[in-house]
Structure formats: C-alpha cells, structure tokens
TIVEXTI-546263 format. One record per residue (C-alpha): residue number from 0; x, y, z. Coordinates in steps of 0.001 Angstrom, whole numbers. Example, Ala and Ser with C-alpha at 12.3 -4.5 7.8 and 13.67 -1.06 7.14 Angstrom:
# residues 2
+-----+---------+---------+---------+
: pos :      xx :      yy :      zz :
+-----+---------+---------+---------+
:   0 :   12300 :   -4500 :    7800 :
:   1 :   13670 :   -1060 :    7140 :
+-----+---------+---------+---------+
This chain:
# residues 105
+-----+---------+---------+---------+
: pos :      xx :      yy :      zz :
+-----+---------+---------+---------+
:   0 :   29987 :  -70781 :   49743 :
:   1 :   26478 :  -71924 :   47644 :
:   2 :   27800 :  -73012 :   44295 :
:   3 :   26154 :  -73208 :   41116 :
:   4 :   25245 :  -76759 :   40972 :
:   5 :   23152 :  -76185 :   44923 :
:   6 :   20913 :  -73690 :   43399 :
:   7 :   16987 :  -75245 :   43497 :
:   8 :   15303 :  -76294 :   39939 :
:   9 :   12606 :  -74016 :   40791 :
:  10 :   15018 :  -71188 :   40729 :
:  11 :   16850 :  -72447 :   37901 :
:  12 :   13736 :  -72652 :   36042 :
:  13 :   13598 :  -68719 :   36753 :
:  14 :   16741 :  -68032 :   34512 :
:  15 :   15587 :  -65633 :   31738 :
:  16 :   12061 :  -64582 :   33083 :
:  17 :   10576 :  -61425 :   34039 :
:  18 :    9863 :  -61630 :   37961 :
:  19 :    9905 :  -59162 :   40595 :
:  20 :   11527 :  -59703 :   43730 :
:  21 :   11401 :  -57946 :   47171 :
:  22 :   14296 :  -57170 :   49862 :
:  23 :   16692 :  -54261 :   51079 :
:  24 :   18697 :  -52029 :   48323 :
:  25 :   22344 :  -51716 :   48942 :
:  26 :   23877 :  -49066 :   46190 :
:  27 :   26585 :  -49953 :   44348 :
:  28 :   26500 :  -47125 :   42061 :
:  29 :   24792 :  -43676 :   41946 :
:  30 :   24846 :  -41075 :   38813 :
:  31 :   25352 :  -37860 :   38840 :
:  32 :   21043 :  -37008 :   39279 :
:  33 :   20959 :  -38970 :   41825 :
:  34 :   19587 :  -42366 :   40642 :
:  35 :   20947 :  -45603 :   42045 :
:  36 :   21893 :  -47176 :   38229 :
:  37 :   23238 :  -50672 :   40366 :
:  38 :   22845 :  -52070 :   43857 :
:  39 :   22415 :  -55454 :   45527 :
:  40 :   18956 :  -56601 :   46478 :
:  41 :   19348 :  -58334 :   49915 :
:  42 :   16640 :  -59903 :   52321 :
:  43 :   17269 :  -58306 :   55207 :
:  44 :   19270 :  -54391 :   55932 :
:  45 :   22518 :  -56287 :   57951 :
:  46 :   24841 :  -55973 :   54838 :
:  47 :   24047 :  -51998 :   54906 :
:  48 :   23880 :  -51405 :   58389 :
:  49 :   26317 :  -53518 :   60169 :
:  50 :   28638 :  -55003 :   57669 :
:  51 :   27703 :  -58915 :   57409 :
:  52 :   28538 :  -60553 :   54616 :
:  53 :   25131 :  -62229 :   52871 :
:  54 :   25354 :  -65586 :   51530 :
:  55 :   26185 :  -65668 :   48078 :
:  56 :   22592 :  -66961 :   47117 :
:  57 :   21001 :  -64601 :   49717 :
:  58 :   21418 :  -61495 :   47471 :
:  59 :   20817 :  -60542 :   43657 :
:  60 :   23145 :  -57980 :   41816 :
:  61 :   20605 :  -55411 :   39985 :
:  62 :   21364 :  -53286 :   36856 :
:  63 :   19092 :  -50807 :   35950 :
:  64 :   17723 :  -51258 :   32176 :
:  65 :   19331 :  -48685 :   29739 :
:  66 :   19226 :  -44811 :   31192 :
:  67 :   16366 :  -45738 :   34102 :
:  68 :   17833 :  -45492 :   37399 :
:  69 :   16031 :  -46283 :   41052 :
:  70 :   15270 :  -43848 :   43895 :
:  71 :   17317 :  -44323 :   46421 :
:  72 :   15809 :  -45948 :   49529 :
:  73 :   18270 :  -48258 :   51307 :
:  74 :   15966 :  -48367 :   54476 :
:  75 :   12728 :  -49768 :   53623 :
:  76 :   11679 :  -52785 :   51218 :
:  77 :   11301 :  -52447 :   48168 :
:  78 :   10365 :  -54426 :   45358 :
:  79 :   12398 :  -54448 :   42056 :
:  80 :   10831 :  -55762 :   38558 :
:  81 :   12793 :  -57283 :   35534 :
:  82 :   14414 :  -59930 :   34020 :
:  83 :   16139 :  -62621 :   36176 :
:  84 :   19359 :  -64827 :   35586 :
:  85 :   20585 :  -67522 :   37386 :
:  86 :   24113 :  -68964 :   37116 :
:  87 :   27193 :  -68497 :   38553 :
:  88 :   28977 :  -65387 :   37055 :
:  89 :   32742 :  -64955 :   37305 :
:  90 :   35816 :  -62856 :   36931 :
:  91 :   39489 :  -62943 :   37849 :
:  92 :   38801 :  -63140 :   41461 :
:  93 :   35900 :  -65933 :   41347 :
:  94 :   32850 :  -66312 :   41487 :
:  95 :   30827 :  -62914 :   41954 :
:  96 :   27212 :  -63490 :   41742 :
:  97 :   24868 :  -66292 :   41488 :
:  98 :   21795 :  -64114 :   40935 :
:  99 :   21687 :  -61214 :   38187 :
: 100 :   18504 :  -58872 :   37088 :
: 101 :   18491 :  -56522 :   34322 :
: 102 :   16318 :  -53964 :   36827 :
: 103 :   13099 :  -52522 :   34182 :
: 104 :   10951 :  -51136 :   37533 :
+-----+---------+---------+---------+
C-alpha cells in the first residue's frame, strides 16, 4: 500500500487547490432524487465492473459541496471540479484515503 510520505511534491503541492480531475465514478452514496452526493473517482471502470481493488493513490474519494449532487454516470468519463486534499486520512480501521475533493462541479 502507497503511504503518505510516497505521494509526489507535485501532488502535494495540489493540497488545498481548486483542480478538476477526470476518471470513472463509482457511487458511494445516492439521495433520495437521485443525485450521487459521494463516489470514488477512479482511472479506469475495473473497480465498478469487475471488482479490483485500485491502488490506494489510484482513486480520489469525492463529496459533493453542500446540497449539489452529480448525475449519475458510472460508465463514461467524467470530469469532476473542486477543491483537492492530499494526505493520508484515517479512522479505526486505517488508513482510508490518500486523495479527498470537496466535489463544486
């Protein structure tokens, strides 16, 4: 597994900017009209389609900014705009993420 201290200084140097970034949505969480209000932003569709397991710096977990949710469309590319942070984010289990985006478009 990546860690923290592998990530490149020219992504580092990405933490807290606005950036947009282009790959394959996997949902995480849909609301009740139908917007996708969290997914995972992967570079190719294998997570989705046949279950492999990205690399954890091969995928960035996206939350949708305040009550803006995404169209669904976990088939083609798409490309997601916002604000970008870089570090390794944990909970009880571990390590979670290394890539985060507060999702504005």
């Amino acid at each position: 597994a990546q860690r923290a201290e592998a990530i490149p200084a020219e992504v580092r140097a990405l933490d807290g900017q606005t950036v947009t970034v282009r790959g394959f949505m996997v949902p995480m969480a849909i609301d009740g009209g139908g917007r996708v209000r969290s997914f995972l932003l992967t570079e190719n569709q294998l997570l989705c389609c046949y279950g492999v397991m990205p690399g954890m710096s091969e995928w960035i977990a996206v939350e949708m900014a305040g009550e803006q949710g995404a169209a669904l469309h976990p088939d083609r590319p798409i490309e997601v705009r916002g604000r970008f942070s870089v570090g390794e984010a944990t909970d009880a289990a571990g390590t979670v993420s290394l890539y985060r985006m507060q999702g504005e478009a």
